[in-house]
N, CA and C atoms of all chains as a GROMACS GRO file, in nm:
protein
  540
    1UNK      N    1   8.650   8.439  11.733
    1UNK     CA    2   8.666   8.423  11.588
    1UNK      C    3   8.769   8.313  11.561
    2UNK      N    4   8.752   8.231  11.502
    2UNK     CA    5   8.850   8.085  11.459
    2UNK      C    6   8.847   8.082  11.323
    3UNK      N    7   8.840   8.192  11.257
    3UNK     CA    8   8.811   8.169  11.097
    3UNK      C    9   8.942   8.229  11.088
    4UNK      N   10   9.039   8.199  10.959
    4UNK     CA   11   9.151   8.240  10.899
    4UNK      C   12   9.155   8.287  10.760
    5UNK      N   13   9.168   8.385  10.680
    5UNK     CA   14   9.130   8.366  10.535
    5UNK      C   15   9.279   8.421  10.470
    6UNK      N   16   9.310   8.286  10.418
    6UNK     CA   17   9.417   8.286  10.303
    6UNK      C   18   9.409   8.336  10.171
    7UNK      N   19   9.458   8.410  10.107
    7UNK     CA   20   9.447   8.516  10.016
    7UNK      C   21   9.550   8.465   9.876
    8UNK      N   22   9.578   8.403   9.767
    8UNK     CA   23   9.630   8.355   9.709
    8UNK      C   24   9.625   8.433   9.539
    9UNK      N   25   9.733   8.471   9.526
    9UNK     CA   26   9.721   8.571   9.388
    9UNK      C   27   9.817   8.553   9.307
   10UNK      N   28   9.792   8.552   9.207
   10UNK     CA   29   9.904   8.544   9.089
   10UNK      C   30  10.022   8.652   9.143
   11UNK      N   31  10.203   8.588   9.109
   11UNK     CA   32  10.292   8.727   9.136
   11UNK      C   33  10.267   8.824   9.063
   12UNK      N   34  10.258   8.991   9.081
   12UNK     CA   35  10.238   9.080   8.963
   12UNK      C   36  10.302   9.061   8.833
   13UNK      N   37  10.416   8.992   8.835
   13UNK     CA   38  10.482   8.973   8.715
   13UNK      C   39  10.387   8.873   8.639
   14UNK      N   40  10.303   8.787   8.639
   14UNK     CA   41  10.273   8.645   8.579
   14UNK      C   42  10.114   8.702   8.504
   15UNK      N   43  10.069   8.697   8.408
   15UNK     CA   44  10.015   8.792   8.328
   15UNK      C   45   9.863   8.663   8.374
   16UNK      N   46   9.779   8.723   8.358
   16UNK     CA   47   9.668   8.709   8.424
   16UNK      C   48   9.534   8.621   8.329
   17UNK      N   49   9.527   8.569   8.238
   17UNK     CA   50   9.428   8.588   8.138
   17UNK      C   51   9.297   8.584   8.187
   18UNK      N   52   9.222   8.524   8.296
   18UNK     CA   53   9.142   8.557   8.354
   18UNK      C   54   9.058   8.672   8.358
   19UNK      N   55   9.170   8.735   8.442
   19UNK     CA   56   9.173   8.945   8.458
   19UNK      C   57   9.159   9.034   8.360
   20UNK      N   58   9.230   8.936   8.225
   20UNK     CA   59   9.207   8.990   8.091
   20UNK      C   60   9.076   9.008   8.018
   21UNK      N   61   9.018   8.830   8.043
   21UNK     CA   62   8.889   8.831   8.006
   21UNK      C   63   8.776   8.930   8.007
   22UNK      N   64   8.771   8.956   8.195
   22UNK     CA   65   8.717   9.035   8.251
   22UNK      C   66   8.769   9.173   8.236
   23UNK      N   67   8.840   9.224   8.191
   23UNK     CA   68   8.832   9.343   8.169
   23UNK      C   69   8.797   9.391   7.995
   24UNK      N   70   8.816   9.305   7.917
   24UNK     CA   71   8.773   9.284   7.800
   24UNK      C   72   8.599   9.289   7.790
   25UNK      N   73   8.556   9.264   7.945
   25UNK     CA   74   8.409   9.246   7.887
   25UNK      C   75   8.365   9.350   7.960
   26UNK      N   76   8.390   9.492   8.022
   26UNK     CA   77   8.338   9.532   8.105
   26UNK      C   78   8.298   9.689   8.022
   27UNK      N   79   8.332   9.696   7.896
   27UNK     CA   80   8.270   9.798   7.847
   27UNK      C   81   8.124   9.786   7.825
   28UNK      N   82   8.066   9.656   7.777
   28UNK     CA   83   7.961   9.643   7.798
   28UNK      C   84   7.903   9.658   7.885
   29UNK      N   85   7.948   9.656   8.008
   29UNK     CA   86   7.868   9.711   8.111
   29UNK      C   87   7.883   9.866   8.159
   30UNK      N   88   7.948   9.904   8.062
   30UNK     CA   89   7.976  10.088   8.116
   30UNK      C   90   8.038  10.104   8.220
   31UNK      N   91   8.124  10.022   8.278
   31UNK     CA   92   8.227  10.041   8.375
   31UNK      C   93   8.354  10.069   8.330
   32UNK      N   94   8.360  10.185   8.291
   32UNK     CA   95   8.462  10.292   8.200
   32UNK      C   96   8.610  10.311   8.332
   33UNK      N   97   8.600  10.286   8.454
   33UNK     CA   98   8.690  10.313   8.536
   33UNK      C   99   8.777  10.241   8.555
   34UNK      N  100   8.763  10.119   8.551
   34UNK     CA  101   8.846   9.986   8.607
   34UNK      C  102   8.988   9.965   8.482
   35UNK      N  103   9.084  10.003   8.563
   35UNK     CA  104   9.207  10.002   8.514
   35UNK      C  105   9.291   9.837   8.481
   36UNK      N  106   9.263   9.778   8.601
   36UNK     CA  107   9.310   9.643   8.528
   36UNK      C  108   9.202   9.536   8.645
   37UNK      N  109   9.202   9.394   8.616
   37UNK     CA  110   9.165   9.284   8.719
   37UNK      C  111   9.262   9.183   8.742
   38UNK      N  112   9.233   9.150   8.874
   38UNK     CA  113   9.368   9.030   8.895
   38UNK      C  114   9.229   8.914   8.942
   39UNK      N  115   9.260   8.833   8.998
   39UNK     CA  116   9.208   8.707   8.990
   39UNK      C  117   9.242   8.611   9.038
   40UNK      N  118   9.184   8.571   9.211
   40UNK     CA  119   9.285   8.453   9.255
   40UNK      C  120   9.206   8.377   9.358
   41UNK      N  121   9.279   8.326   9.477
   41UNK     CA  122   9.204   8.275   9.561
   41UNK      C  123   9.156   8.306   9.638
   42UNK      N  124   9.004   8.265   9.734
   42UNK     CA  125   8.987   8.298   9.868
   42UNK      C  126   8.982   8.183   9.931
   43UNK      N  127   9.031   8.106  10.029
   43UNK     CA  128   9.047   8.012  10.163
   43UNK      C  129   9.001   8.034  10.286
   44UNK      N  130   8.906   7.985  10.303
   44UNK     CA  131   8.896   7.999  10.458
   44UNK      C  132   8.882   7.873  10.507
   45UNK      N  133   8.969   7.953  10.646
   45UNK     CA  134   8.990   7.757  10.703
   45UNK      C  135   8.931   7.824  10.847
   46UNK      N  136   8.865   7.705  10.896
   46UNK     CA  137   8.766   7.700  10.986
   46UNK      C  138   8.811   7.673  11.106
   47UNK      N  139   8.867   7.704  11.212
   47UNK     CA  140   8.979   7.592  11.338
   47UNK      C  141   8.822   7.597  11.423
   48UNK      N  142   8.902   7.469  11.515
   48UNK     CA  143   8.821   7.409  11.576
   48UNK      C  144   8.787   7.533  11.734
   49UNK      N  145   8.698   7.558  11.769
   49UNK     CA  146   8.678   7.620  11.876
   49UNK      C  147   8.780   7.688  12.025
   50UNK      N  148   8.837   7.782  12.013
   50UNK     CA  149   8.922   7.784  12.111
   50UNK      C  150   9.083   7.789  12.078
   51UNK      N  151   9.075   7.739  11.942
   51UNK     CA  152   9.247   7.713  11.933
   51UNK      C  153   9.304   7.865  11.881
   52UNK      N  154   9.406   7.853  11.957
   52UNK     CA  155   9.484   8.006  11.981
   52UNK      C  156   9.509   8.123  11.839
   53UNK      N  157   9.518   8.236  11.897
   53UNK     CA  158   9.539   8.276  11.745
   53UNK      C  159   9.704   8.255  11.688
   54UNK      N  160   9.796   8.264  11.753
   54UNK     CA  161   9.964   8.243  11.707
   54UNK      C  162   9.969   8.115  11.615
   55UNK      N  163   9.914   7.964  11.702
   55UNK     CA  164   9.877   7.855  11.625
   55UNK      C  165   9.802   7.837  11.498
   56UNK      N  166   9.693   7.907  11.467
   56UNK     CA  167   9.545   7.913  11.393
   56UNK      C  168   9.666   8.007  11.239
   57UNK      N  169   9.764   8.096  11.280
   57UNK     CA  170   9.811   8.166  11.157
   57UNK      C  171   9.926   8.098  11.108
   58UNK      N  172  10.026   8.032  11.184
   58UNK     CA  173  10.104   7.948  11.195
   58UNK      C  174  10.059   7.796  11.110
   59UNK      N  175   9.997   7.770  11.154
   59UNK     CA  176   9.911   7.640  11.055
   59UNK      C  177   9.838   7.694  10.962
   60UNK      N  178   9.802   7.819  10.962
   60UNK     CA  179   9.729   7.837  10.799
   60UNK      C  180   9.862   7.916  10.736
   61UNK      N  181   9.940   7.927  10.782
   61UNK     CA  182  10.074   7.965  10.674
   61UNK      C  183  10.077   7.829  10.644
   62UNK      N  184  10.147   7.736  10.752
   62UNK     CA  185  10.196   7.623  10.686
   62UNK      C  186  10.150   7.518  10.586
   63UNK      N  187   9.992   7.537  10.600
   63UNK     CA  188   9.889   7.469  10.489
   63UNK      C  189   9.861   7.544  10.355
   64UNK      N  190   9.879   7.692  10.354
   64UNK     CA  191   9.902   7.774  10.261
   64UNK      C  192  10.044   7.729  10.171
   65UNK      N  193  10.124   7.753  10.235
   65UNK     CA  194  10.292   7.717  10.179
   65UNK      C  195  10.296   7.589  10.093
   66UNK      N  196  10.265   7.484  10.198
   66UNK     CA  197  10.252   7.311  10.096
   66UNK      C  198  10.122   7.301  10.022
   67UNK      N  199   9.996   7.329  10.035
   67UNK     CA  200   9.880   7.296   9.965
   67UNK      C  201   9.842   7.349   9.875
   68UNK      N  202   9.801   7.488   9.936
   68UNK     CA  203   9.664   7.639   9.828
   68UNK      C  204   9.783   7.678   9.789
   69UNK      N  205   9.897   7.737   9.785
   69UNK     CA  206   9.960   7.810   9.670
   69UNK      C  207  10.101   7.758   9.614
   70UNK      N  208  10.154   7.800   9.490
   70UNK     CA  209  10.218   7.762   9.378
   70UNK      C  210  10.338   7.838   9.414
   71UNK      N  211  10.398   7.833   9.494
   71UNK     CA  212  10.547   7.930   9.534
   71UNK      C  213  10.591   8.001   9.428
   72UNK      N  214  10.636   7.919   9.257
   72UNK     CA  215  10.676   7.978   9.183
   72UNK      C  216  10.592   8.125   9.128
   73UNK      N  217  10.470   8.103   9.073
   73UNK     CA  218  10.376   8.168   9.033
   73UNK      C  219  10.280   8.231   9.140
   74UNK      N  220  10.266   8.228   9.267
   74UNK     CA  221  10.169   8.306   9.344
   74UNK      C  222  10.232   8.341   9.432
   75UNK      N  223  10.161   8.417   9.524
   75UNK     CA  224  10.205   8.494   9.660
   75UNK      C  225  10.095   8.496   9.724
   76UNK      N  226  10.090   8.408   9.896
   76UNK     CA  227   9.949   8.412   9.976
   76UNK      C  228   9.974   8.526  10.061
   77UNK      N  229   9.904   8.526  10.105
   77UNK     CA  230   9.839   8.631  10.213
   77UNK      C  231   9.784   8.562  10.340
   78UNK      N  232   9.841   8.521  10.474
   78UNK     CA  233   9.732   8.451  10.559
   78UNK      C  234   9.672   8.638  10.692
   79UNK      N  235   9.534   8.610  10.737
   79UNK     CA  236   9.536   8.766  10.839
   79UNK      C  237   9.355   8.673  10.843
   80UNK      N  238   9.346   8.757  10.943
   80UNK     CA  239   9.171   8.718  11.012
   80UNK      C  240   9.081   8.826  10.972
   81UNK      N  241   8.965   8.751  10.900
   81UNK     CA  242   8.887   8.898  10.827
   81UNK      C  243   8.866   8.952  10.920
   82UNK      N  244   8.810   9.102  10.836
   82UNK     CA  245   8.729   9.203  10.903
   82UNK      C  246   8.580   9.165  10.951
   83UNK      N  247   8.523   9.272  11.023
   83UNK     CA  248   8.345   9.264  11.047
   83UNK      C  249   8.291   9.271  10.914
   84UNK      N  250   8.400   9.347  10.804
   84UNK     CA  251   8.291   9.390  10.699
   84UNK      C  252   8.293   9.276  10.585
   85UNK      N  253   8.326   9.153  10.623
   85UNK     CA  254   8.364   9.004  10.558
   85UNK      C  255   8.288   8.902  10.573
   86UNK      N  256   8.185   8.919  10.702
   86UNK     CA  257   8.109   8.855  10.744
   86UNK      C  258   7.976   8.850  10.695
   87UNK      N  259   7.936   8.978  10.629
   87UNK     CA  260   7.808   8.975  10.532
   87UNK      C  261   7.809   9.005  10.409
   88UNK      N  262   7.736   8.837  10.316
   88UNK     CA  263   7.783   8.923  10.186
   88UNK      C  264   7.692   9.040  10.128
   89UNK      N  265   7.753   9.051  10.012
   89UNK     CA  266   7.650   9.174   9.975
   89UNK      C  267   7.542   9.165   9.891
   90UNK      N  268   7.522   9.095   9.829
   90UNK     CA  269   7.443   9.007   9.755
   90UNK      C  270   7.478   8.846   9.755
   91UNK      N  271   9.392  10.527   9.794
   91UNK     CA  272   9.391  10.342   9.776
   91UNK      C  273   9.272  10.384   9.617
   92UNK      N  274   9.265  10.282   9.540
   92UNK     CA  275   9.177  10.291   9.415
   92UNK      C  276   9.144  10.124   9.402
   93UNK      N  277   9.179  10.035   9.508
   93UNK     CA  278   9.194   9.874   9.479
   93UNK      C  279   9.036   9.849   9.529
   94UNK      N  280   8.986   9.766   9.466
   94UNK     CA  281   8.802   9.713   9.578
   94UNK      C  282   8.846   9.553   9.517
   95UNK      N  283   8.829   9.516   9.668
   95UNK     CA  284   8.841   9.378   9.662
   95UNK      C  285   8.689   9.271   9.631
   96UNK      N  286   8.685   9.218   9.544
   96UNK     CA  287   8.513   9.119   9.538
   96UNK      C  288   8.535   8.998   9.604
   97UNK      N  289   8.508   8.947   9.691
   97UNK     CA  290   8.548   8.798   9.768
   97UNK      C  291   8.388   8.760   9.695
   98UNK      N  292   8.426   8.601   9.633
   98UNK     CA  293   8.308   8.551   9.576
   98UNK      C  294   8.325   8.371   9.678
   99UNK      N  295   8.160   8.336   9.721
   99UNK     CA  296   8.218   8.256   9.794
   99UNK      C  297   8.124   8.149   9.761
  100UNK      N  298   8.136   7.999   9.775
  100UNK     CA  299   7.969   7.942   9.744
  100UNK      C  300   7.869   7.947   9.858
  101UNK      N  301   7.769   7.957   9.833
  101UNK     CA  302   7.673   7.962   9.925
  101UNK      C  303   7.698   7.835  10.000
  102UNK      N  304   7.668   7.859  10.166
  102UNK     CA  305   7.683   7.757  10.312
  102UNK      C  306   7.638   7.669  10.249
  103UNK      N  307   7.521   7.623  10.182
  103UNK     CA  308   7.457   7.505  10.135
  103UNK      C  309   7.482   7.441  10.044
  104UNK      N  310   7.596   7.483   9.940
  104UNK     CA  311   7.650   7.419   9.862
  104UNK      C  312   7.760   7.351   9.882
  105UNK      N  313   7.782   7.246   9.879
  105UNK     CA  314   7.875   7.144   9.909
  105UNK      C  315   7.970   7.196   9.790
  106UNK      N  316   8.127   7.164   9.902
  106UNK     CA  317   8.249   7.237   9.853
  106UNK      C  318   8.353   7.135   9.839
  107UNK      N  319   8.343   7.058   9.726
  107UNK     CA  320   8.459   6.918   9.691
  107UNK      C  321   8.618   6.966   9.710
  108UNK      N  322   8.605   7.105   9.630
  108UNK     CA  323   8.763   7.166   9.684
  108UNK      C  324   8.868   7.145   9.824
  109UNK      N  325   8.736   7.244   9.848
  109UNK     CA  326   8.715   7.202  10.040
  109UNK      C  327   8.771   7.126  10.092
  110UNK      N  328   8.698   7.001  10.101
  110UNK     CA  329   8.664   6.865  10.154
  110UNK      C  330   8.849   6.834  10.101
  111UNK      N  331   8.854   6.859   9.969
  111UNK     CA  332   8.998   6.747   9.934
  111UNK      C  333   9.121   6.864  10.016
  112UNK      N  334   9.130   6.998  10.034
  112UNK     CA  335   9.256   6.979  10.124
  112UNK      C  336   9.160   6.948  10.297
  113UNK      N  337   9.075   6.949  10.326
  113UNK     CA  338   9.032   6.878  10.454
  113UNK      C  339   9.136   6.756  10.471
  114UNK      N  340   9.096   6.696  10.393
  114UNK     CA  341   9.130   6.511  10.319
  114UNK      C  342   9.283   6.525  10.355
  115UNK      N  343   9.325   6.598  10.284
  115UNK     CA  344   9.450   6.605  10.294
  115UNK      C  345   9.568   6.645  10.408
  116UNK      N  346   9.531   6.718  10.480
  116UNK     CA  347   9.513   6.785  10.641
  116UNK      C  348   9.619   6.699  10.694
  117UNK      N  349   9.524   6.595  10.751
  117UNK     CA  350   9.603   6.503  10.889
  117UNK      C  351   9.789   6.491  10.810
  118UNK      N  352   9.839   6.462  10.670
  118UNK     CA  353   9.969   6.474  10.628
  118UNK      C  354  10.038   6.568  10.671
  119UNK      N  355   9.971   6.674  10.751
  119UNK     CA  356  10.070   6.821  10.767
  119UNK      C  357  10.048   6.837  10.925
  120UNK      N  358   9.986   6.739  10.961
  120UNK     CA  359   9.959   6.763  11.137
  120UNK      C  360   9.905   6.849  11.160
  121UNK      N  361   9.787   6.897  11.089
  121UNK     CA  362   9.733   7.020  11.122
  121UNK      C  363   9.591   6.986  11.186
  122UNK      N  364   9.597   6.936  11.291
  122UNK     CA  365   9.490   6.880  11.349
  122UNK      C  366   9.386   6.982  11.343
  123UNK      N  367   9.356   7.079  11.379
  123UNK     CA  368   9.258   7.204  11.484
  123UNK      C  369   9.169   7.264  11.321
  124UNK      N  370   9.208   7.219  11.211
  124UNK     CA  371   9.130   7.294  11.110
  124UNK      C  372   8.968   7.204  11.094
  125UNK      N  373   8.897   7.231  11.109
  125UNK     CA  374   8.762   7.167  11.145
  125UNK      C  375   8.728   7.178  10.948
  126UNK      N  376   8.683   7.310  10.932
  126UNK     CA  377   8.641   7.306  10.760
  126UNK      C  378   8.760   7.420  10.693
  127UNK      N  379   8.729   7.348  10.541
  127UNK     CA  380   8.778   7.473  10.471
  127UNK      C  381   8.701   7.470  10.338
  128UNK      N  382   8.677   7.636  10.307
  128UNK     CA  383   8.563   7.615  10.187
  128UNK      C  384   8.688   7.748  10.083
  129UNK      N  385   8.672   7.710  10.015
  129UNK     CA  386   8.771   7.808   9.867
  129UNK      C  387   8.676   7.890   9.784
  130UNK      N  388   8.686   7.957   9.720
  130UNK     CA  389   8.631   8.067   9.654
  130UNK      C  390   8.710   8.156   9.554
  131UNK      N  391   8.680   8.253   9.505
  131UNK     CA  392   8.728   8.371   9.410
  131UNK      C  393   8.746   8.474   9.511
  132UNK      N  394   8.860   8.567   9.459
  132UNK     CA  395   8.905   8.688   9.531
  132UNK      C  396   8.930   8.740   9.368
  133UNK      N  397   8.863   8.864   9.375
  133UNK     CA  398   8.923   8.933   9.276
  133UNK      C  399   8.898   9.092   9.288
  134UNK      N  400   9.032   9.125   9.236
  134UNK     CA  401   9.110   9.291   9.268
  134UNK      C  402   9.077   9.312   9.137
  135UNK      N  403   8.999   9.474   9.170
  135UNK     CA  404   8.962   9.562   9.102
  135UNK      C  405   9.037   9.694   9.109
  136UNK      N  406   9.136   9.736   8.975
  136UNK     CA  407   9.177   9.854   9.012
  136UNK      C  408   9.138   9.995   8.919
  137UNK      N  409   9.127  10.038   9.039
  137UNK     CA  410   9.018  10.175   8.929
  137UNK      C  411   9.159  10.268   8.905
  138UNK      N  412   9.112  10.368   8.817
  138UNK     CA  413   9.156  10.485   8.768
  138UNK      C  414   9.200  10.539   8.850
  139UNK      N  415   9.261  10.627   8.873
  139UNK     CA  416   9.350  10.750   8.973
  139UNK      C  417   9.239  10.789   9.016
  140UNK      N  418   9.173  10.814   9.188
  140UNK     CA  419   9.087  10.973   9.161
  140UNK      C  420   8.949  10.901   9.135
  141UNK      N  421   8.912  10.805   9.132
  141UNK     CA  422   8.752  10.743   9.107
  141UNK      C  423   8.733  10.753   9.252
  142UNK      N  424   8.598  10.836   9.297
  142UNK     CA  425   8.530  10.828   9.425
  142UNK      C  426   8.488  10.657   9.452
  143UNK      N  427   8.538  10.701   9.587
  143UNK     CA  428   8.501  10.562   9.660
  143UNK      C  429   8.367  10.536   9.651
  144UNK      N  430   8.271  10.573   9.649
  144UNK     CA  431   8.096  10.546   9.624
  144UNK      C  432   8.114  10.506   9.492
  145UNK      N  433   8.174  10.556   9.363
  145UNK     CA  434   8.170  10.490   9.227
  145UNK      C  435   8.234  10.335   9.214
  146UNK      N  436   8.304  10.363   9.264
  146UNK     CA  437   8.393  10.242   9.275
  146UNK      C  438   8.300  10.102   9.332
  147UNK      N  439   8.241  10.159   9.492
  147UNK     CA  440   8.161  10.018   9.536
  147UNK      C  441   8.043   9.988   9.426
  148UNK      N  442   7.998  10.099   9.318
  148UNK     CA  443   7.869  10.018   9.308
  148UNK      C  444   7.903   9.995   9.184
  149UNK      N  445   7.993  10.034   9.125
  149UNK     CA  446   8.035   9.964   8.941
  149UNK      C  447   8.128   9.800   9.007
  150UNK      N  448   8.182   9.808   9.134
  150UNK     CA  449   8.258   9.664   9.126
  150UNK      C  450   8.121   9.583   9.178
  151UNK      N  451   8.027   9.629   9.264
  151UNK     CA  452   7.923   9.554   9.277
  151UNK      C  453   7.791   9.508   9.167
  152UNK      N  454   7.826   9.611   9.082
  152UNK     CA  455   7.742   9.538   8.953
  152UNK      C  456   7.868   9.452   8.845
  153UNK      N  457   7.985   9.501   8.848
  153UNK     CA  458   8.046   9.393   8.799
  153UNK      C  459   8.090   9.264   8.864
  154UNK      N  460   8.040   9.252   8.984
  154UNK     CA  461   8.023   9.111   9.044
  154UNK      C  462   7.903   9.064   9.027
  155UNK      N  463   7.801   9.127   9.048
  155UNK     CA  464   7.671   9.092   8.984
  155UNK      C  465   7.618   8.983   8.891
  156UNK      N  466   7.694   9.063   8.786
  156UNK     CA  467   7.612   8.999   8.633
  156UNK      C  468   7.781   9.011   8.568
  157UNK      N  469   7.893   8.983   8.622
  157UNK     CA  470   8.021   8.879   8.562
  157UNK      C  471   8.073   8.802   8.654
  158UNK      N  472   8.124   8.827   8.776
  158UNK     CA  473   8.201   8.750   8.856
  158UNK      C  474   8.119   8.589   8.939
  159UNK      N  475   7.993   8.652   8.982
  159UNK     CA  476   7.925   8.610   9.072
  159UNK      C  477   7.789   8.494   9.005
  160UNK      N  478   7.822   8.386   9.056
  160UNK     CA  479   7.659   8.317   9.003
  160UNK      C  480   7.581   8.317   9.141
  161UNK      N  481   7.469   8.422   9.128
  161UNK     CA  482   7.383   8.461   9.187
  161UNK      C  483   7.299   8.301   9.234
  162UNK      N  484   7.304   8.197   9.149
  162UNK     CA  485   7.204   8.072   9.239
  162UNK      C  486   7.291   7.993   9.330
  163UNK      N  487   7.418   7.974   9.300
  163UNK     CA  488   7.533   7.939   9.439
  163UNK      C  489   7.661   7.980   9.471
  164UNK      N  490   7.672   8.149   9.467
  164UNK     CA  491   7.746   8.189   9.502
  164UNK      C  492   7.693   8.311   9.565
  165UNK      N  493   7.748   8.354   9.681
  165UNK     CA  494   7.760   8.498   9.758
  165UNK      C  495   7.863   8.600   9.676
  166UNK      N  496   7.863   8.705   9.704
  166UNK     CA  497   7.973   8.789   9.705
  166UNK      C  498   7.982   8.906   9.799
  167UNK      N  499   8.099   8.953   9.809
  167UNK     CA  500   8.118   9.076   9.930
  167UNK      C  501   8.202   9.191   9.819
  168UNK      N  502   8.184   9.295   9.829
  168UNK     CA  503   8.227   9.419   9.776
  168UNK      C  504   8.327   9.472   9.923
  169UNK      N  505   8.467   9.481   9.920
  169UNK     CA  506   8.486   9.612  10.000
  169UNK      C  507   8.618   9.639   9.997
  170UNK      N  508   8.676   9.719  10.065
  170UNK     CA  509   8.819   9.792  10.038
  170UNK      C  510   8.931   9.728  10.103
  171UNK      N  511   9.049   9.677  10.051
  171UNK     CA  512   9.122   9.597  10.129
  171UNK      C  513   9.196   9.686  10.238
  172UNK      N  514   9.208   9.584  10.323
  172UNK     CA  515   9.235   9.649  10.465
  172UNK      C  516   9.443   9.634  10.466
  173UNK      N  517   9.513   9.732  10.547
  173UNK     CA  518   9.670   9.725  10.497
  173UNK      C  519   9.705   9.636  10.548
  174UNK      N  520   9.622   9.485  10.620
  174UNK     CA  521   9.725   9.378  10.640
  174UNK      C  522   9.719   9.302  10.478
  175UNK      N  523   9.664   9.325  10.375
  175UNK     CA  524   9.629   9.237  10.257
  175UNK      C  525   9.718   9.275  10.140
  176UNK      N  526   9.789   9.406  10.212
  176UNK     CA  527   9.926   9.473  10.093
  176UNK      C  528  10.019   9.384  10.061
  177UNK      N  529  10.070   9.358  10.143
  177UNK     CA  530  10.196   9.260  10.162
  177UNK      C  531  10.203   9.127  10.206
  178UNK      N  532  10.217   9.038  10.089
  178UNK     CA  533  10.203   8.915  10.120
  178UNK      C  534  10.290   8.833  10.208
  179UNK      N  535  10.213   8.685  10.242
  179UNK     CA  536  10.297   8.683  10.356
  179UNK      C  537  10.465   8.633  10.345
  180UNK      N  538  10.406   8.522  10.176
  180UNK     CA  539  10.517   8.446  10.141
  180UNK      C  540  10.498   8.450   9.962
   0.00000   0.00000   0.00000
């Protein structure tokens, strides 16, 4: 597995309007359960065949940190999906 | 846990400009070994206290459906975040 997936989300403090939208529209669909939505990034970075895993999280922190996220306003996540990530569902 | 994560992604065949520009951008950070990177939507769904896990996958999977998801070039995945995705990294 050489895939990495960086996870990029608004801080809980930083109010969402996105999440808002979407939860604003979901009575119409009778989804009476859903308490709130957040709304952010998914990244996946692809390494080249073979390259280690310590390196592969190490460089997707460090490309996470300067590039995909906003230090002030977000918080990433770097970790190697699951099996259950590999197929979508529709 | 009451969180269901929707990873929305574009379909393999759709060309990913996002992508391509931190690709582009890459060799500035010495990050040689990243071959691709394709970006997407992540979005957290939080249910009610106490909503069965079977309710949960198929109301966040019809609300990826027909709100989150464009069904002609985008995938999506429905599933439960796993405890490395609690705590961010930075």
């Amino acid at each position: 597995m050489t895939r990495v997936v960086v996870d990029v989300m608004l801080k809980p403090e930083i109010l969402d309007p996105q999440g808002e939208a979407v939860v604003n529209a979901l009575p119409r669909l009778g989804a009476g359960q859903v308490a709130s939505v957040r709304i952010g990034k998914r990244i996946e970075l692809e390494f080249t065949e073979g390259t280690d895993e310590k390196v592969m999280r190490e460089q997707a922190t460090e490309i996470a940190d300067k590039l995909l996220a906003n230090p002030v306003i977000e918080d990433f996540t770097v970790r190697l999906p699951d099996a259950s990530e590999a197929e979508p569902t529709a």
